[in-house]
C-alpha positions as CSV (number, residue, x, y, z in Angstrom):
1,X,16.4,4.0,-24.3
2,X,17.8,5.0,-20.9
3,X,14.2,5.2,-19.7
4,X,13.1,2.3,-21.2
5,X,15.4,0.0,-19.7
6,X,14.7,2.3,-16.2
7,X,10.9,1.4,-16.8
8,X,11.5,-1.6,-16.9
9,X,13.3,-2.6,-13.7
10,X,10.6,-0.9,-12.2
11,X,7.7,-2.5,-13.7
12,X,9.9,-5.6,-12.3
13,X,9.6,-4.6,-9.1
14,X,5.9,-4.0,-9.3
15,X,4.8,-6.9,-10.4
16,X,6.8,-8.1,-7.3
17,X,5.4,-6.1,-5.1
18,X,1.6,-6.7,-6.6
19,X,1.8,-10.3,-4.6
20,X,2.5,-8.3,-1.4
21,X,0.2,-5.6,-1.6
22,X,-1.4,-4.6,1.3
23,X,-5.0,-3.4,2.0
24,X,-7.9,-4.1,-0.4
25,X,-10.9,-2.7,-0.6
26,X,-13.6,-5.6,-0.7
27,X,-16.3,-3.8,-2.3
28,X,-15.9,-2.8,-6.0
29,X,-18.9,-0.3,-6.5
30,X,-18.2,2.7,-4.6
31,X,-14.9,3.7,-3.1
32,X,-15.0,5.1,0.5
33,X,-15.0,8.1,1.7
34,X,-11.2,9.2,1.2
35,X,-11.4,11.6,-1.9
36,X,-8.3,14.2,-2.8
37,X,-9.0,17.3,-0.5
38,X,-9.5,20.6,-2.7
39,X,-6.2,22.0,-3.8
40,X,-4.1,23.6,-1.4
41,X,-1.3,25.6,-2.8
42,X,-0.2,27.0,1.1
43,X,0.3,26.1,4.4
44,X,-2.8,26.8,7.1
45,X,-2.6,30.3,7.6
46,X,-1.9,29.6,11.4
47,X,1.1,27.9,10.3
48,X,3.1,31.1,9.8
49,X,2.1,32.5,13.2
50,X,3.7,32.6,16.2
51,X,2.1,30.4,18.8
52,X,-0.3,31.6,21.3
53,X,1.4,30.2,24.2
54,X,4.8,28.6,24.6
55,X,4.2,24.3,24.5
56,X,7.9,24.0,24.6
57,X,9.3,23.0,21.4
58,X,7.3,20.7,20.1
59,X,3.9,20.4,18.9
60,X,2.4,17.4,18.1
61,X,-1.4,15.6,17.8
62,X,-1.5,13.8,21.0
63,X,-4.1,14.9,23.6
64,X,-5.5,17.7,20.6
65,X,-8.4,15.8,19.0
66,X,-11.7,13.9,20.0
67,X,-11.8,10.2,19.9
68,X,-15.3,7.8,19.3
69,X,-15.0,5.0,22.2
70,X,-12.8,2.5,21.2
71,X,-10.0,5.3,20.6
72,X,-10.0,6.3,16.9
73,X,-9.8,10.1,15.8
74,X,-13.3,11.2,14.7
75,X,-11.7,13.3,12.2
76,X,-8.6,13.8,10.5
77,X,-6.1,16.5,12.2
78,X,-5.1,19.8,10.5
79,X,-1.6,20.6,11.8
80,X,-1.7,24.5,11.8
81,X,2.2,24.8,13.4
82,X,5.6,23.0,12.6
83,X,5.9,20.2,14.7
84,X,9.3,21.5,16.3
85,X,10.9,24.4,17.0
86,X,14.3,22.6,17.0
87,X,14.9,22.3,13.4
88,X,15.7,18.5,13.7
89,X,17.2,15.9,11.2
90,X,16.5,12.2,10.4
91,X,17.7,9.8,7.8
92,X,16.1,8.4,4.9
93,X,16.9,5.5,2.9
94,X,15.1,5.2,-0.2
95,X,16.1,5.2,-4.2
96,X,15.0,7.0,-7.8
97,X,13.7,4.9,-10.5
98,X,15.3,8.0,-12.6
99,X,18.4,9.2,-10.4
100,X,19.8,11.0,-13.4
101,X,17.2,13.7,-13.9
102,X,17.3,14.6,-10.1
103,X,18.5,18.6,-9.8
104,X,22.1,19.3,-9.0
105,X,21.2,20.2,-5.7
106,X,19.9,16.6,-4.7
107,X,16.3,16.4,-2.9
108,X,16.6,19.3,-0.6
109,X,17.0,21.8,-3.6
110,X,13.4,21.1,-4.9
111,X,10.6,23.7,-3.4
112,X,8.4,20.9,-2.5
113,X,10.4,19.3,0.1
114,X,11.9,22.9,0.8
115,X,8.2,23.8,2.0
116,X,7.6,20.5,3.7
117,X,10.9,20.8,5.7
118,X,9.4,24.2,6.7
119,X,6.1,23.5,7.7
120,X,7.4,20.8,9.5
121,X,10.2,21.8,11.0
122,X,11.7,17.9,10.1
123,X,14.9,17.9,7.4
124,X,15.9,14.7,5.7
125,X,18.9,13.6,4.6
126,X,18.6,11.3,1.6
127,X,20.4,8.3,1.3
128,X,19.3,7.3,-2.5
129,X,20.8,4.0,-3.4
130,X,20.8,2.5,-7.3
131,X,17.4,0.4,-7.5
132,X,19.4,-2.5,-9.1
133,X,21.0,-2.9,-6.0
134,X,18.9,-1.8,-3.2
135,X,18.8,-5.7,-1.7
136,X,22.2,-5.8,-1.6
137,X,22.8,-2.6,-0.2
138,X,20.2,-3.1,2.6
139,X,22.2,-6.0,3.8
140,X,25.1,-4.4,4.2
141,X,23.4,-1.7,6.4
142,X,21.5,-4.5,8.4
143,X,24.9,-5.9,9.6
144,X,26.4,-3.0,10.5
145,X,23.6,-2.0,12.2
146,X,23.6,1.2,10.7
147,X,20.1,1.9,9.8
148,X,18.3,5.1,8.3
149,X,15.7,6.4,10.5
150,X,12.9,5.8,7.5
151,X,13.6,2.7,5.6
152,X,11.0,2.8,2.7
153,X,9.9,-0.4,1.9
154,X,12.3,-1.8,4.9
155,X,10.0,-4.5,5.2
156,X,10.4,-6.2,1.2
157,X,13.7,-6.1,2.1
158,X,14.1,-8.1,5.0
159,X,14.5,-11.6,4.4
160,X,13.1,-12.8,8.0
161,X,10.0,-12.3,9.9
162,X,8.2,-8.7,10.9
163,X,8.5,-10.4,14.2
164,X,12.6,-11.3,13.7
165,X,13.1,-7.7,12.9
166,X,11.5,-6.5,16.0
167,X,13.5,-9.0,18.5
168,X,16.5,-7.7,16.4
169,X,15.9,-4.2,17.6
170,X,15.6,-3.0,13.7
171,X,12.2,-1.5,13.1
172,X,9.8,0.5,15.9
173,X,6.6,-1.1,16.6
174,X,5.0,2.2,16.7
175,X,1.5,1.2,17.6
176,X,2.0,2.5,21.5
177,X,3.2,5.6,19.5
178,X,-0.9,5.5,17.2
179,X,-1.8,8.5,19.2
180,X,0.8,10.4,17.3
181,X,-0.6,9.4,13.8
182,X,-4.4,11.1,14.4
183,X,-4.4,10.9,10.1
184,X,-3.0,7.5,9.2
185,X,-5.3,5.9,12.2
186,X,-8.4,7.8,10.8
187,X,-7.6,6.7,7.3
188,X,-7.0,2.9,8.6
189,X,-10.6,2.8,10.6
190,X,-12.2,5.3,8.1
191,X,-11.5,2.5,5.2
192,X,-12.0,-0.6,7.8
193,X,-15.9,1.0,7.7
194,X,-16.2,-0.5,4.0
195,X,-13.7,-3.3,4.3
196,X,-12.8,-4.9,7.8
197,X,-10.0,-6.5,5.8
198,X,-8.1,-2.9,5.9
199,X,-8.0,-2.9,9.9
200,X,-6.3,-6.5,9.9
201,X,-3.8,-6.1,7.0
202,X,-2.4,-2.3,7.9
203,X,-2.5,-3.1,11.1
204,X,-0.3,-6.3,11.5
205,X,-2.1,-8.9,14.3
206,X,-4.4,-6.3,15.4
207,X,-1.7,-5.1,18.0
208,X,1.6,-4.2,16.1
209,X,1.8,-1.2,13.1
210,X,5.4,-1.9,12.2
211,X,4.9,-1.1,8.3
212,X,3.4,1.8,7.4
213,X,1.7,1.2,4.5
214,X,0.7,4.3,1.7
215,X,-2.6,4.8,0.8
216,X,-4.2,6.0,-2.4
217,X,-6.9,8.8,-1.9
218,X,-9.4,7.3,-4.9
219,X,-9.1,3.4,-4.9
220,X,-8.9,2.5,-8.2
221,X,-8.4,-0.7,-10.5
222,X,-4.9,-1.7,-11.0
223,X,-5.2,-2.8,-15.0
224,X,-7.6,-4.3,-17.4
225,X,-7.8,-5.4,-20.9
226,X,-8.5,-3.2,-23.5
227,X,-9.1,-3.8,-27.5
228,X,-8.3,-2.1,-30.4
229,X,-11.5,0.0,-30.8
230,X,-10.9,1.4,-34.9
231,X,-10.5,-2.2,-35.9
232,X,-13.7,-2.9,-33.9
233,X,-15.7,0.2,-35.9
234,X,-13.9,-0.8,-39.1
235,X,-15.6,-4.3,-39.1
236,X,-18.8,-3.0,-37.7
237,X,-18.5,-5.3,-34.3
238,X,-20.3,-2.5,-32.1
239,X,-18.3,-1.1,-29.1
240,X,-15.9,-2.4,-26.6
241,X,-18.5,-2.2,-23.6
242,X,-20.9,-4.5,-25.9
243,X,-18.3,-7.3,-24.5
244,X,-19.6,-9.1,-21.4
245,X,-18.5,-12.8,-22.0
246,X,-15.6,-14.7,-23.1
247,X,-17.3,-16.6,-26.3
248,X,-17.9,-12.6,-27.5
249,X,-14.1,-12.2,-27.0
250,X,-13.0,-15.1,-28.6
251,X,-15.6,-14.3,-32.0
252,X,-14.0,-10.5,-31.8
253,X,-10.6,-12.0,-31.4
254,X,-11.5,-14.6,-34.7
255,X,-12.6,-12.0,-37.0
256,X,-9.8,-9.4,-35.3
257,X,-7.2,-12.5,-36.7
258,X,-9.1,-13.1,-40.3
259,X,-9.5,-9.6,-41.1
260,X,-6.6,-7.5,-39.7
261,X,-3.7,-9.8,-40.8
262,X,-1.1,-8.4,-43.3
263,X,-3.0,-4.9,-43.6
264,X,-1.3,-2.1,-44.8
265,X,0.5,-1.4,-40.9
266,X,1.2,-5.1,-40.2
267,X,2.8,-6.9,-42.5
268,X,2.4,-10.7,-40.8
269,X,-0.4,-12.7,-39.2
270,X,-2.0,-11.4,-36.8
271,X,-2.1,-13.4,-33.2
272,X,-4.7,-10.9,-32.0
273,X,-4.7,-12.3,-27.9
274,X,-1.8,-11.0,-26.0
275,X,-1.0,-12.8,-22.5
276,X,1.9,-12.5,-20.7
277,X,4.5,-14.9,-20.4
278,X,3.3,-15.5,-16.7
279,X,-0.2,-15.1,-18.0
280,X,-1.2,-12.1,-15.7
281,X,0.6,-9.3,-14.8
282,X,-1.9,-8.4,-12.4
283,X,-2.8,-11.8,-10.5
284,X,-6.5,-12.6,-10.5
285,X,-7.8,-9.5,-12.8
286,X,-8.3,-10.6,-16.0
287,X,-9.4,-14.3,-15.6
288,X,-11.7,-14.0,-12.7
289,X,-14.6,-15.4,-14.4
290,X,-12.8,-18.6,-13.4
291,X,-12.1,-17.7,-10.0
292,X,-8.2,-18.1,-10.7
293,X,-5.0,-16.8,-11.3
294,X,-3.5,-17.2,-14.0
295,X,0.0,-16.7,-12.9
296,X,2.0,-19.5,-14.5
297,X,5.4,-19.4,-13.1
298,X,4.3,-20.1,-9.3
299,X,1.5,-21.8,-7.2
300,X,1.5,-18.9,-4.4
301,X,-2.4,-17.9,-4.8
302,X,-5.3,-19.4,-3.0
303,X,-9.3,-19.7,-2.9
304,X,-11.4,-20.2,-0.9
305,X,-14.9,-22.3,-2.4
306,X,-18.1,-22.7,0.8
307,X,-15.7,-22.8,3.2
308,X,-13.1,-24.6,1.8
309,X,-9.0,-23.6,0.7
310,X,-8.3,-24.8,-2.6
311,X,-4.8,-23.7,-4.8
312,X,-4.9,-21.9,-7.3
313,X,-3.6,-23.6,-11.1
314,X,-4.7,-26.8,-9.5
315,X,-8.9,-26.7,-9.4
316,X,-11.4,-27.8,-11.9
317,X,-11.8,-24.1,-12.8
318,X,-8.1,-24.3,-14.4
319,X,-8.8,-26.9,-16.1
320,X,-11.4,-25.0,-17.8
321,X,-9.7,-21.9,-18.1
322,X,-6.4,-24.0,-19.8
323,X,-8.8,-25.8,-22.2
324,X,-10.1,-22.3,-23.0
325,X,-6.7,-20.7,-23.7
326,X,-5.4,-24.3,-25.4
327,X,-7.9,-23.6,-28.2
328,X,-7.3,-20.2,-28.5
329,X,-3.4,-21.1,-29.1
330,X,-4.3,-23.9,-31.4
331,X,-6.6,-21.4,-33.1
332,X,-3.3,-18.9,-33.7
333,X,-5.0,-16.0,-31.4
334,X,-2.3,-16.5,-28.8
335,X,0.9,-15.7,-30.0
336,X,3.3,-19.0,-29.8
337,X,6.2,-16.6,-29.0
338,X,4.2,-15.1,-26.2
339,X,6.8,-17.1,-23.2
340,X,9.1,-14.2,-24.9
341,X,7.0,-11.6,-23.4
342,X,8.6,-11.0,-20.0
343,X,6.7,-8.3,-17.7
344,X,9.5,-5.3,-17.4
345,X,11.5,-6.3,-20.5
346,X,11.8,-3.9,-23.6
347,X,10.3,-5.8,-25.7
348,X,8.1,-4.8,-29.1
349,X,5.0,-7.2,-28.4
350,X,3.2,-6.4,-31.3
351,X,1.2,-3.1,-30.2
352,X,3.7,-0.5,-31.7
353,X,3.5,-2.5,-35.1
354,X,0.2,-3.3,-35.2
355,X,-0.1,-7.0,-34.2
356,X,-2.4,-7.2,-31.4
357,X,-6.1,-6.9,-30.9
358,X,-6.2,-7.1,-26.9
359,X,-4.1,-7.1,-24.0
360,X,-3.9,-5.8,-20.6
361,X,-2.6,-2.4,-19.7
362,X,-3.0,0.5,-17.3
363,X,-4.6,3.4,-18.2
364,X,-1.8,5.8,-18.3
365,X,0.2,3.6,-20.8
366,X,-3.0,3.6,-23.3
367,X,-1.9,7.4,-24.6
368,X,1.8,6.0,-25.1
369,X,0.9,2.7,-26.6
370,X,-1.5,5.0,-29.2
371,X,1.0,7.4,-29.9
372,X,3.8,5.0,-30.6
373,X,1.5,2.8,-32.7
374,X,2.2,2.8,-36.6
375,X,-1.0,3.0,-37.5
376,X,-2.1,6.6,-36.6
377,X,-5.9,5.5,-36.2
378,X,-4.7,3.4,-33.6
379,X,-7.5,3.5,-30.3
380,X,-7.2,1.3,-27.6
381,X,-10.7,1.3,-25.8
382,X,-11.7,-0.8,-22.1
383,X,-13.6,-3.8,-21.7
384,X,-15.5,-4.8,-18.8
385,X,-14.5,-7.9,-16.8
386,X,-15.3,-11.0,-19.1
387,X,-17.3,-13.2,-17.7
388,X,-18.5,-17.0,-19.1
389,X,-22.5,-15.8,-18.8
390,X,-23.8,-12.7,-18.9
391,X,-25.3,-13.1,-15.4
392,X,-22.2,-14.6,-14.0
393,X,-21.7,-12.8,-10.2
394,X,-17.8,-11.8,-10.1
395,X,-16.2,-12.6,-6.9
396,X,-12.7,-13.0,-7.1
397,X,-9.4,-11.6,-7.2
398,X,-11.0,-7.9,-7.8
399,X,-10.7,-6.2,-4.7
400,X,-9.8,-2.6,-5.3
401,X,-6.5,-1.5,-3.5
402,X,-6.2,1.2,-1.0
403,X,-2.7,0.7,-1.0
404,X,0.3,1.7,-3.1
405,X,3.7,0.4,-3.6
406,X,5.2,2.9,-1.2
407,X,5.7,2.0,2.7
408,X,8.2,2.8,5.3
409,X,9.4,1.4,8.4
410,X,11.2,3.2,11.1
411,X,14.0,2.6,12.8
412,X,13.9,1.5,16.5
413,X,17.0,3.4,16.9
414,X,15.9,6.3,15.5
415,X,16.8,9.5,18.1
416,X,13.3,10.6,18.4
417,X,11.0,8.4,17.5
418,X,7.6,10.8,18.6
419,X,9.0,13.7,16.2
420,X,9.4,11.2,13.2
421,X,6.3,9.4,13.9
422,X,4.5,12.6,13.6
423,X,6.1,13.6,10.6
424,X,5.4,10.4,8.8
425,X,1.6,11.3,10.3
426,X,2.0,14.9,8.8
427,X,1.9,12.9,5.3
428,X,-1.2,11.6,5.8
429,X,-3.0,15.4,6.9
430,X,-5.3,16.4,3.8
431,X,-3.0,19.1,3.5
432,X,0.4,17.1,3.0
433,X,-1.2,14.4,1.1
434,X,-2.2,17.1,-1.2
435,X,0.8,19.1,-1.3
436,X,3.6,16.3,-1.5
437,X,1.1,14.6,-4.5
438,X,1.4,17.8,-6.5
439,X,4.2,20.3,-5.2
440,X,3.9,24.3,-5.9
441,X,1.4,25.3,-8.5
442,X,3.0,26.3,-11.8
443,X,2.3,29.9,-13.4
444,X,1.0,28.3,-16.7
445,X,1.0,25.5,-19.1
446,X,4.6,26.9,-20.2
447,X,5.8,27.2,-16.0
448,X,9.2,26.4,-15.9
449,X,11.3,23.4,-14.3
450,X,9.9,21.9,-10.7
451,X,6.6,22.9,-11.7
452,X,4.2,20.2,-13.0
453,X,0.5,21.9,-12.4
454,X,-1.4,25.5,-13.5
455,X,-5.0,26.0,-12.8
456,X,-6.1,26.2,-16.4
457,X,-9.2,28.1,-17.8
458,X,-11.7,25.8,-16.6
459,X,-10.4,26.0,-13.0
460,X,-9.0,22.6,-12.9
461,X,-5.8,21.3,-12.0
462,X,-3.6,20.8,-15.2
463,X,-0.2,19.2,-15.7
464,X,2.1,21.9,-17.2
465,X,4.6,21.0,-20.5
466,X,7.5,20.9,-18.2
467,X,6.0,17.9,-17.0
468,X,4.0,16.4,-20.3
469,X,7.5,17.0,-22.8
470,X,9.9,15.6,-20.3
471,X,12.5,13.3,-21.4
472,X,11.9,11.1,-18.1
473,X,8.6,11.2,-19.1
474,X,6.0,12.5,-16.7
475,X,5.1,10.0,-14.7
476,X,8.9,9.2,-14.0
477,X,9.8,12.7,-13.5
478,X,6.6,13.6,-11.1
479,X,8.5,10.8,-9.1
480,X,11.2,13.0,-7.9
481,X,9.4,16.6,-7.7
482,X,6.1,15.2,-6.0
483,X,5.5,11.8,-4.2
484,X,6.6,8.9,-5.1
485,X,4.5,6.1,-4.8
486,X,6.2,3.4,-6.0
487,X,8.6,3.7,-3.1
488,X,7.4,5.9,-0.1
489,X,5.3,6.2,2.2
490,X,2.5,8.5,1.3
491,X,-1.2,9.8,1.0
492,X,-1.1,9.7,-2.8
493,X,-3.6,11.5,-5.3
494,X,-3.4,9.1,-8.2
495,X,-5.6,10.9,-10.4
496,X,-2.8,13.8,-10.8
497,X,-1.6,11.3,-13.7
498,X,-4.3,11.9,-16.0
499,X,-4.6,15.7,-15.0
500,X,-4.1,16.5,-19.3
501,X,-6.3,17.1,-22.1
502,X,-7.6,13.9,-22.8
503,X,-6.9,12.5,-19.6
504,X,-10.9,12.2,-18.9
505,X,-10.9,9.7,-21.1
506,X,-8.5,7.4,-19.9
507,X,-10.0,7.9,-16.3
508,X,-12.5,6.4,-16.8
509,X,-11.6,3.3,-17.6
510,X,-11.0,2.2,-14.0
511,X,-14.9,2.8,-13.9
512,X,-15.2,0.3,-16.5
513,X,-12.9,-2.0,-15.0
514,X,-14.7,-1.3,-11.6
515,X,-16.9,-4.5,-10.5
516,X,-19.8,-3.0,-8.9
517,X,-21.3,-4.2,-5.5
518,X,-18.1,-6.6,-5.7
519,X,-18.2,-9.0,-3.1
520,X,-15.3,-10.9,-3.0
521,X,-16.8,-13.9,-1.9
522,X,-14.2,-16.7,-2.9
523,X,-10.9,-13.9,-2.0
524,X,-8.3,-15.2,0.1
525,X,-8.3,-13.1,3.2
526,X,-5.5,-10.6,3.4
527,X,-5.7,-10.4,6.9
528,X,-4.3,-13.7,7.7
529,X,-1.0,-13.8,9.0
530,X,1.0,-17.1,9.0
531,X,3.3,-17.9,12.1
532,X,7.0,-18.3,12.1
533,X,6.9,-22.2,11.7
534,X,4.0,-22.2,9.8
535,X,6.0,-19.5,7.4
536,X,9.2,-21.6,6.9
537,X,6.8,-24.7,6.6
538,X,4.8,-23.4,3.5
539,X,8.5,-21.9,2.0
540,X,9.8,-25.8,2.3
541,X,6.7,-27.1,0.9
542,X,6.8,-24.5,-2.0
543,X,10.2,-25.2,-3.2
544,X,9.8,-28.4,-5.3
545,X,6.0,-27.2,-5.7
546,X,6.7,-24.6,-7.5
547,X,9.7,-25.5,-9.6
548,X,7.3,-28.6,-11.0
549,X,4.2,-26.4,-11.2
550,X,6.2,-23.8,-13.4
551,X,7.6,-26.3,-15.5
552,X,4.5,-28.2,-16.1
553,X,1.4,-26.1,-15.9
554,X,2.3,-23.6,-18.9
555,X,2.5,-26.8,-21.5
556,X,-1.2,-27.4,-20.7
557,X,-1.8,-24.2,-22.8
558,X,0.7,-24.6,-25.3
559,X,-0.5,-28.4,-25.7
560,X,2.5,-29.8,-24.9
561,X,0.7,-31.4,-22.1
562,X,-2.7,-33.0,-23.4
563,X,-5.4,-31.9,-21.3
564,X,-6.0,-35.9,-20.8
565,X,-3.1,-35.6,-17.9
566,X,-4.5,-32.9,-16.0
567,X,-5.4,-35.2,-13.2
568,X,-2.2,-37.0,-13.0
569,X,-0.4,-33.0,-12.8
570,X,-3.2,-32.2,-9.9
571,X,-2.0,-36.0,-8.1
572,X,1.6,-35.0,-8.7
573,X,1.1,-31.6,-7.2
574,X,-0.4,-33.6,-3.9
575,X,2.8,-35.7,-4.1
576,X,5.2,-32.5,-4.1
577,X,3.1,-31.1,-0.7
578,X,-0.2,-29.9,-2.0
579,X,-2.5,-31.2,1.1
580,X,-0.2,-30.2,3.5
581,X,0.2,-27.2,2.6
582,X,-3.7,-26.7,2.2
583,X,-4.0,-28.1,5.4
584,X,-2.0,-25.1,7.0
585,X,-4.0,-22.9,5.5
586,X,-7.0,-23.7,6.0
587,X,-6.1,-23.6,9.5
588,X,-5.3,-20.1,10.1
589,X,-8.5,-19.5,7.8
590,X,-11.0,-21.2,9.9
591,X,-9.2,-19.6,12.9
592,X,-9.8,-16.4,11.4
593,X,-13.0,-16.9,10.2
594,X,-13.9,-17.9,14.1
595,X,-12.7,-14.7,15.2
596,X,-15.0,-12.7,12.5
């Protein structure tokens, strides 16, 4: 239960941090060029030597590798010594999700970071504060002015501007520092090749790099929906990949509701369509076909249509999408407790118990979700994106991230701010992405504690029981022995999660979920950045917006609201701020745009 509720502050957090996640990849077929490196279970053998001549005591990139003409590496940079001969130390303030399984010794007791402290020559000192009360605690360090050196995720904790915090003197613009970061800047132009969005969203007005932002190696899909496969073979509808459009959803959803109700697992009607009491827990996923979110509880998402910005929850499209989901709920597929169904909350939404036909999840939750279920034929399979025709071109709200949840920011008063910069950089080598993603390799399936990989019989990386049987669970507990990318900054092998018999299977339903030769053409652009007065503007203009929107949008679904006033909601929504706020934006778009 302990992990439950801890899973669920987290998942909390993420669906926070989903609104502010950083680059996207724009193009949903093929994902660039940034693979996991083949393992690497030691250091460079040149690590270990002495050097050839003395460089003083330290060793960093800059001045050591080729540049193309406008200045960015041409490959990335193997760091084949420590980076110091001075054994130096730097702060880091960060949390645990699941403090309570960390060793006895703290961090620094874990081989992992033992190794990376030694080919690096860097220690850390861990300041890990309770998750609950991170926001708090940050505060408190901000007026004292008492700072780690790495703040990891600094930046969603600081209530003002990026440019407030650097007037302040609290985090380092490091970008006359890029020349110590050969990896990180390679990574950020490597990606920009495929999606010029990357350059302008890591790389904050094209002139400042005062987040660092992690990075996954193999861009993936965040969620998707998936449906309950054996009920789908039991009534002969074909396979889960046969979906393409929402009328075939709502006929598999119809005879999922007339035929699966009160069997001999669930003992109730069946409400067969799960949403979330938001509607999406991934904004812009599931409902693309009607180039919306459906995110219920806020008005924060825009589009853009030929040209044009247009809010999201407000357009003709949402009309259509609410009419859709108001006949669904009126037909009993949507639950009509479903406002209960918080994202984060420990809550039994019908999956364990046999309830649902289809709802959203992440591939790594699929196993859990069938394990757990009472029925033991229980198997949840992907869908495609639905779309309203079967020739309908997707393009939005699907861009693929490169991103994670992790980042960092450094301190501007950090003692020596080149050392650290090239230790965050050392992260982003092939080598320490690989290393920190993964740790030491394991002896065997049955390796014992701080182990979670073997090399099994086919060759291939496996995750060992340690890992798979423990009681964090393994994901959680990966979190503390290898990177952790819902919090730091890191070069992050995601597909170490499914590294298990069985875990083929449940990789590949990002290739389902995949759009291919996505085009984005109606996204919002990531790289727009708002000024300070335009900023507090849109939060003024928000307040009352979003309080009415939240309290009024939902009953449109539920019926409380006949779809007759839709147009009076859309004029009150002008009334509350809506054209101004448009306005602004499409400013800064068609500024952007310009500058394209």
């Amino acid at each position: 239960m302990k992990t439950k509720k801890t899973a669920a502050l987290v998942l909390a957090l993420l669906l926070v941090l989903a609104l502010f996640a950083g680059c996207n990849n724009g193009g949903g077929g093929n994902a660039p060029a940034t693979q996991a490196p083949a393992a690497q279970t030691q250091a460079p053998a040149a690590q270990t030597q002495a050097p050839e001549e003395d460089e003083g005591p330290y060793h960093l990139a800059a001045g050591k590798y080729e540049k193309d003409a406008e200045g960015w590496p041409l490959e990335k940079y193997e760091y084949t010594r420590p980076l110091c001969d001075t054994d130096e130390t730097f702060t880091r303030w960060s949390t645990l999700y699941t403090p309570q399984y960390l060793p006895e010794g703290g961090m620094n007791s874990i081989e992992t970071w033992q190794k990376v402290a030694e080919w690096t020559g860097v220690h850390i000192e861990y300041d890990l504060v309770d998750s609950a009360n991170r926001q708090q605690n940050f505060a408190v360090l901000l007026a004292s002015d008492d700072l780690s050196d790495i703040i990891d995720q600094g930046w969603f904790m600081y209530s003002g501007t990026l440019e407030q915090a650097l007037d302040e003197g609290y985090f380092a613009d490091l970008w006359d520092r890029r020349d110590l970061m050969p990896n990180f800047m390679w990574e950020i132009h490597n990606r920009s090749l495929t999606n010029p969005e990357c350059l302008n969203t890591l790389i904050y007005k094209k002139s400042h790099l005062i987040t660092l932002y992690g990075l996954v190696m193999t861009p993936v899909p965040t969620m998707g929906y998936v449906v309950r496969g054996d009920w789908m073979d039991t009534l002969g509808l074909g396979s889960s990949l046969d979906i393409e459009t929402w009328d075939q959803m709502h006929d598999i959803m119809t005879a999922f509701k007339v035929n699966m109700s009160n069997n001999q697992y669930g003992n109730g009607e069946l409400y067969p369509f799960f949403i979330y009491s938001v509607g999406e827990s991934t904004p812009g996923y599931n409902f693309c076909a009607f180039n919306t979110v459906l995110y219920m509880s806020s008005c924060n998402y825009t589009r853009v249509m030929n040209g044009k910005v247009e809010l999201c929850g407000t357009t003709d499209d949402d009309k259509a999408l609410m009419t859709m989901l108001n006949q669904w709920y009126n037909e009993g597929l949507i639950n009509p407790n479903f406002q209960s169904y918080v994202i984060g909350s420990d809550y039994e939404a019908g999956g364990r118990m046999d309830w649902i036909g289809a709802q959203p999840q992440t591939p790594g939750a699929v196993r859990q979700d069938e394990s757990s279920s009472v029925d033991p034929n229980t198997r949840w399979d992907p869908i495609h994106r639905t779309k309203l025709t079967p020739d309908q071109e997707l393009n939005y709200g699907n861009r693929i991230g490169e991103t994670h949840y992790g980042s960092a920011n450094l301190s501007a008063k950090a003692h020596n701010l080149d050392l650290l910069v090239a230790y965050m950089d050392w992260w982003m080598s092939d080598f320490g992405g690989d290393w920190t993603s993964w740790g030491p390799e394991g002896s065997g399936i049955d390796a014992g504690e701080g182990y979670c990989w073997f090399y099994n019989e086919q060759g291939e990386r496996q995750l060992t029981d340690w890992v798979m049987t423990h009681d964090a669970g393994a994901m959680w507990i990966m979190l503390i022995y290898t990177n952790n990318n819902l919090v730091e900054f890191c070069l992050h092998d995601i597909s170490r999660s499914y590294k298990y018999p069985g875990g083929d299977r449940e990789w590949e339903f990002y290739q389902v979920w995949r759009i291919p030769g996505y085009r984005g053409l109606y996204d919002w652009p990531t790289g727009i950045v708002f000024n300070d007065e335009e900023t507090e503007e849109l939060n003024n203009l928000r307040t009352d917006m979003t309080t009415y929107f939240s309290e009024n949008y939902i009953s449109f679904l539920t019926g409380v609201k006949p779809l007759s006033e839709w147009d009076s909601f859309v004029q009150d929504m002008k009334t509350f701020g809506m054209d101004k706020l448009l306005e602004i934006y499409q400013k800064e778009y068609d500024a952007y745009i310009a500058e394209q």
